[in-house]
C-alpha positions in Angstrom: -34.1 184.9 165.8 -36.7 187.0 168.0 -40.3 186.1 167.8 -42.9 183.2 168.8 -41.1 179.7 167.4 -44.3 179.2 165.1 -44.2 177.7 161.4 -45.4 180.9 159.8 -42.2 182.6 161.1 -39.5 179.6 159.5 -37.3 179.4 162.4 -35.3 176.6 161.4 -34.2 178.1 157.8 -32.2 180.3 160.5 -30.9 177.2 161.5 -29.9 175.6 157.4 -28.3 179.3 157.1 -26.2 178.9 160.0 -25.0 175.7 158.7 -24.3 176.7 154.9 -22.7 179.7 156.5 -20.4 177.7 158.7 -19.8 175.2 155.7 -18.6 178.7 153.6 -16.6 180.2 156.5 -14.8 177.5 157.8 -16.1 178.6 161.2 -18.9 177.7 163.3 -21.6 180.2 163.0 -24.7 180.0 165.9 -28.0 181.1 166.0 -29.7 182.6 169.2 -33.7 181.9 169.5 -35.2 185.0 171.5 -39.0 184.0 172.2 -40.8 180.4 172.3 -43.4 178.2 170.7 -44.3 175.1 169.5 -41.2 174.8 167.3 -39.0 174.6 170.2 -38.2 170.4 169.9 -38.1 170.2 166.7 -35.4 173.7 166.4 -33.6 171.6 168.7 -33.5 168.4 167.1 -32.3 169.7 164.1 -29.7 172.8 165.8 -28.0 168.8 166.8 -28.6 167.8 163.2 -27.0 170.3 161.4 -23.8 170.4 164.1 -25.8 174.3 164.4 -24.7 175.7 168.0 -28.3 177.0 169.0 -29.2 179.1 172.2 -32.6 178.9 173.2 -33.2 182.2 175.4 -37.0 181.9 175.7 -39.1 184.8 175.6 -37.5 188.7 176.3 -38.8 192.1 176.7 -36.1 193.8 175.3 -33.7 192.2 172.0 -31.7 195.1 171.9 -28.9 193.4 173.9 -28.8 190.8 171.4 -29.2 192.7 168.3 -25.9 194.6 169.8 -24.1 191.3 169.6 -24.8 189.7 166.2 -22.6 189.9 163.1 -25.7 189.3 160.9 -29.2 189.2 160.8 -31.8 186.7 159.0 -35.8 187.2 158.9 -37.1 184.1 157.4 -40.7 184.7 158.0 -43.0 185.0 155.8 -45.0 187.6 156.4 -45.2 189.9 159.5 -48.1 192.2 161.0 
């Protein structure tokens, strides 16, 4: 996930995807936060919830790296500029 952790943006449906996906794979599947905000705790508290292995990163200037690494990609927001 790269953006601000803001409840516009649904961060933690990132996190129930993960989950299912890991339930359906028979593998644990992890989500990487790039960025920060006021969801933070609460992405936390339920990345131990859901058994989700979550990295929190905080905020970069440049994904790419991480877009390089991923085997999939989610946008759960709802809307973006």
């Amino acid at each position: 996930v790269v953006g601000n952790l803001i409840a516009a943006k649904r961060p933690g449906l990132a996190l129930h995807a993960a989950a299912e996906a890991s339930r359906v794979l028979g593998r644990r599947v992890s989500v990487a936060f790039c960025g920060d905000g006021p969801e933070e705790p609460g992405l936390r508290r339920l990345a131990t919830e859901l058994r989700v292995p979550a990295h929190f990163v905080g905020r970069v200037t440049d994904p790419r790296p991480f877009y390089a690494s991923i085997a999939a990609v989610l946008h759960p927001s709802r809307q973006e500029s």
